[in-house]
N, C-alpha and C positions, 0 to 999 in steps of 0.2 A: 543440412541446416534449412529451416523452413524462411523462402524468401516471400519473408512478407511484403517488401515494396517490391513494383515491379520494373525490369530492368529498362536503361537509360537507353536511349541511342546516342546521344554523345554525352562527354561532362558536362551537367550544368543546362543540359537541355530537359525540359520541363513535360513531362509526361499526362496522360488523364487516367487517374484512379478512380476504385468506387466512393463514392456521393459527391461526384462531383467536384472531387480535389484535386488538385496540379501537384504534386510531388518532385523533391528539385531533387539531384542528387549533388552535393557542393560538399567542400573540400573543409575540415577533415572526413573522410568518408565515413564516420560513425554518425555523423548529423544528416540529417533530413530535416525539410521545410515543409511544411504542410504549408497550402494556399488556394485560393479559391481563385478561377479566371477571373472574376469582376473584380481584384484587386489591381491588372493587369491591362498595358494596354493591347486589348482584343485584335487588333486591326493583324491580319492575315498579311506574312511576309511570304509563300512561298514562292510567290511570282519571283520574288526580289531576289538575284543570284546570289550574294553577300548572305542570306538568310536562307536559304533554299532549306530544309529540312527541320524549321522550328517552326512548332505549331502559331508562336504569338512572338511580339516584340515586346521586351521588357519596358515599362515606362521608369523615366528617372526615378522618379518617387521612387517606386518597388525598390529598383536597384539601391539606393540606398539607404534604405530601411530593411532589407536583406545584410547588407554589409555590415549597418549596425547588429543586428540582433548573432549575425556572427562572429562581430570582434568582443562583444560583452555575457558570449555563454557561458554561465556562470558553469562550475566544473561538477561533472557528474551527468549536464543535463544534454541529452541526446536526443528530441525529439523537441523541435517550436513549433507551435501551432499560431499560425496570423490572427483566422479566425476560429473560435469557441461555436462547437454545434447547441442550437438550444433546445431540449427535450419537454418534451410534456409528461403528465407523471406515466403515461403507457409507455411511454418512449423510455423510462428512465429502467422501466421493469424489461423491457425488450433490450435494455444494453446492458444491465444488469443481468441477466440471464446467460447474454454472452459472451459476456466477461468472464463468468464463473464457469463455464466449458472450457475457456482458454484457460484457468486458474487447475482446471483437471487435467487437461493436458499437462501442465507446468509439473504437475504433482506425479505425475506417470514419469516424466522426464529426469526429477529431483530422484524418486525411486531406481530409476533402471540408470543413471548414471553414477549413484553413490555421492550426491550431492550434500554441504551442511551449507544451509542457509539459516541465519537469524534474522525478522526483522522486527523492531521496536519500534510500539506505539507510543509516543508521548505528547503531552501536552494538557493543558486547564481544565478541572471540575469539568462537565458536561458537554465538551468541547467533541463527542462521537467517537472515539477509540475503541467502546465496547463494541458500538453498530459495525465500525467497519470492519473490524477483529469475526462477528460474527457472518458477515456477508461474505468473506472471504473462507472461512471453517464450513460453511453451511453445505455444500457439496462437494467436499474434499474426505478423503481419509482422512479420521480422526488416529489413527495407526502413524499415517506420515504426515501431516499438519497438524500439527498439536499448537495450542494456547497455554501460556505458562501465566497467571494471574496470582502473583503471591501475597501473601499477608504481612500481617506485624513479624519481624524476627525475633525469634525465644531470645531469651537471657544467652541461652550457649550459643547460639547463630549472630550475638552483636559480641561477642567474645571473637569469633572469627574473623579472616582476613574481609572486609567486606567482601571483595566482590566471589569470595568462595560461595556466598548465598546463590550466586547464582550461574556460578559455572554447572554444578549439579545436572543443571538444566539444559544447557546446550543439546544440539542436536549429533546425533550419531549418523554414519553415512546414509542416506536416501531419506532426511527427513528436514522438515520446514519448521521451526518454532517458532510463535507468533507471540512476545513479551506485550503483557497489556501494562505497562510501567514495567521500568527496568531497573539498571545501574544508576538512572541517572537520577533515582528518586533523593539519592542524598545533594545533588545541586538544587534539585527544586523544593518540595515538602521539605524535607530535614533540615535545610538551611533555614528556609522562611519560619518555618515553626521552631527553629532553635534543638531538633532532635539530636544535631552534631555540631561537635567540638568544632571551632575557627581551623584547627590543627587538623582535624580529622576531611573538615572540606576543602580548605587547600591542598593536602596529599590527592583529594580524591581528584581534583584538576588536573594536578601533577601528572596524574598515574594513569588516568580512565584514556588518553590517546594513544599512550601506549599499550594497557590492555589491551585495544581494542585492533591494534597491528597486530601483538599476538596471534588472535582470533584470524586474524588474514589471514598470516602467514599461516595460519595452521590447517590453512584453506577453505575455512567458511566465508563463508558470501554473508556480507551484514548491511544491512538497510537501515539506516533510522527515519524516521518523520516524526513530524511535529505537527501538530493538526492547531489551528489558529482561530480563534473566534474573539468576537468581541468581545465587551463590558456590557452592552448591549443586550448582547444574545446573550449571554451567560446568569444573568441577571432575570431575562422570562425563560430559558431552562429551568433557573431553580425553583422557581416559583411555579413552573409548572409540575415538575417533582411536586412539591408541595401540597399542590391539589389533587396530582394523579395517587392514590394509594398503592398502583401494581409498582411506583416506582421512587414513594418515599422512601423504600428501605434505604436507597443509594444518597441519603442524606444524613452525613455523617459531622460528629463535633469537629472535627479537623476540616470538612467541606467548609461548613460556617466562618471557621474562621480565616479560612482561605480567602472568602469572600468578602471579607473586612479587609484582605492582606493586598488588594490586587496591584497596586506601585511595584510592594516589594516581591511579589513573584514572576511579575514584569520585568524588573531589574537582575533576578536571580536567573529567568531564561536568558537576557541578554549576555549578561558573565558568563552561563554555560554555552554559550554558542560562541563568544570570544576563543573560548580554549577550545572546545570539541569539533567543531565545524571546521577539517579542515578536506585538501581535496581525497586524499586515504578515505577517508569515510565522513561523508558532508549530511549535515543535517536536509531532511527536502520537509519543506515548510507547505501546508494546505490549506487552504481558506477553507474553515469549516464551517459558517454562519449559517450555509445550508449542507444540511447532511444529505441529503441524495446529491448534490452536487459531486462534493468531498469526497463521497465512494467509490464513485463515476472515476474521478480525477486520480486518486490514490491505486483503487487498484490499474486503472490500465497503466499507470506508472510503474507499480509493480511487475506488471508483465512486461516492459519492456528494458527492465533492468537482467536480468536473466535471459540468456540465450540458450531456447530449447526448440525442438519440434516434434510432432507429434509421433507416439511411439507404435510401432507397428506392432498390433498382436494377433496373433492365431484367431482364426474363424472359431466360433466357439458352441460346439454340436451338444443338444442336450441328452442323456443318455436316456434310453426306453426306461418308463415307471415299473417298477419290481409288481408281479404278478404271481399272487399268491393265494390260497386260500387261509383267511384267519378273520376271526369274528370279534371284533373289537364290543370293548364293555357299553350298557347302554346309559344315555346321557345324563338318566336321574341319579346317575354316581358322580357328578361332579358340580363343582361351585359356579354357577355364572354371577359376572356382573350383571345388577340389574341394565335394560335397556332404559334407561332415563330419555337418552335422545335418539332420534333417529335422520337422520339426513338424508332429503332427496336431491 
């Protein structure tokens, strides 16, 4: 298993990682603290016998502002960070890049282990679920990371069990499926806009935590998130849609009236996260106001929900080019594109 923190010398004694981070190892031992020396007090005990082998003395403060954030970890979450690294936009393409090596690894992993992972993007009009959906697909097999982005259901497809729409879909062993909206379209859209019966969306509360046990138990790995933006930001999203032409298509009559609806889709996330959110499969919620932030944040949460390491393969030799004599046709037999552009 690839040990990505490095090891402790005793419980609870406080290590130096790369960029300058204190790393705690603290009890339940799936939790780590990230922390930076200057939250800490600095002052060098090893003179002091009682202390002889830790690098620094915890200050009260720390101490229990640690305690806190361990008695209130909400469930699912495995990694606190004290302090937020701040990027500049190079910085963000420099962590973005190596996120998405870790994300190839993961996909190497998912493959040679017979993995079924689901994870579900959901949340508000213009709220970045395409972006991140794409920044994750963008250097992965499109073979074993697949995007499942569905449409309206036919006549015969709302005749079905609902969520038969989208069992279809699930992943088969060594593959990753990346839902751009999911099941959970009938608590949000379909409620708000009146698509389904009161009958049809209370069953779907009823039933959707139990599905989604099913789905465990039948050993897929399921993520959901919820990506979070304002009234704010949602509001010059759309209007910039508006202006931008590459990206009015994605302004739809059902977006508009979304937009007029915002209380009631407010209230309709908050009802689905009363019943769905629970610790079996917990919604994880992303401030998405800024989309590079959000990517940043979502995928390495991603990678550390899944436990993989990097898979070992054969050195790989290219074989000598065939060596033959043969006289291939001359070029005014075939069609070119004109050269319009040229780049140097």
């Amino acid at each position: 298993m690839r040990n990505r923190w490095p090891a402790m010398r005793s419980r609870g004694a406080p290590q130096r990682a790369g960029g300058g981070v204190w790393r705690i190892r603290a009890r339940p031992p799936d939790l780590h603290l990230g922390v930076r020396p200057s939250q800490f007090d600095r002052r060098r005990t090893s003179r002091s016998p009682q202390n002889r082998g830790s690098p620094f003395r915890f200050g009260r403060a720390v101490r229990e502002r640690v305690a806190a954030l361990l008695a209130d970890r909400p469930p699912g979450v495995a990694w606190v960070s004290l302090k937020t690294r701040v990027l500049d936009k190079r910085g963000y393409e420099k962590e973005l890049a190596r996120l998405q090596v870790e994300l190839v690894r993961l996909q190497e992993w998912i493959a040679q282990e017979g993995l079924k992972v689901v994870v579900l993007f959901e949340g508000r009009d213009t709220a970045g679920k395409g972006g991140v959906i794409r920044r994750i697909a963008e250097r992965t097999n499109p073979r074993i990371v697949r995007t499942v982005a569905l449409g309206v259901p036919s006549d015969r497809e709302r005749s079905q069990w609902y969520f038969q729409h989208y069992v279809t879909h699930l992943p088969a062993a060594g593959e990753m499926v990346l839902f751009d909206r999911s099941w959970y379209n009938r608590a949000g859209v379909e409620r708000v806009m009146g698509f389904c019966s009161d009958e049809e969306y209370t069953e779907f509360l009823r039933t959707c935590p139990q599905f989604e046990r099913i789905l465990q138990r039948s050993g897929i790995v399921l993520l959901k998130y919820w990506l979070s933006v304002s009234d704010e930001e949602q509001e010059r999203r759309f209007k910039a849609r508006l202006k931008n032409p590459a990206k009015r298509w994605k302004l739809s009559a059902v977006d508009l009236e979304a937009r007029a609806r915002w209380v009631d889709y407010a209230e309709a996330k908050d009802e689905m996260f009363a019943h769905t959110d629970n610790e079996d499969s917990p919604w994880f919620v992303v401030e998405a106001d800024d989309k590079r932030t959000a990517r940043l944040n979502l995928i390495a949460h991603l990678l550390d929900q899944i436990a993989y390491q990097p898979v070992t393969t054969e050195t790989i030799e290219f074989p000598p080019r065939q060596q033959r004599a043969y006289v291939r046709p001359p070029l005014d037999t075939q069609t070119f594109v004109p050269d319009r552009y040229r780049v140097k």
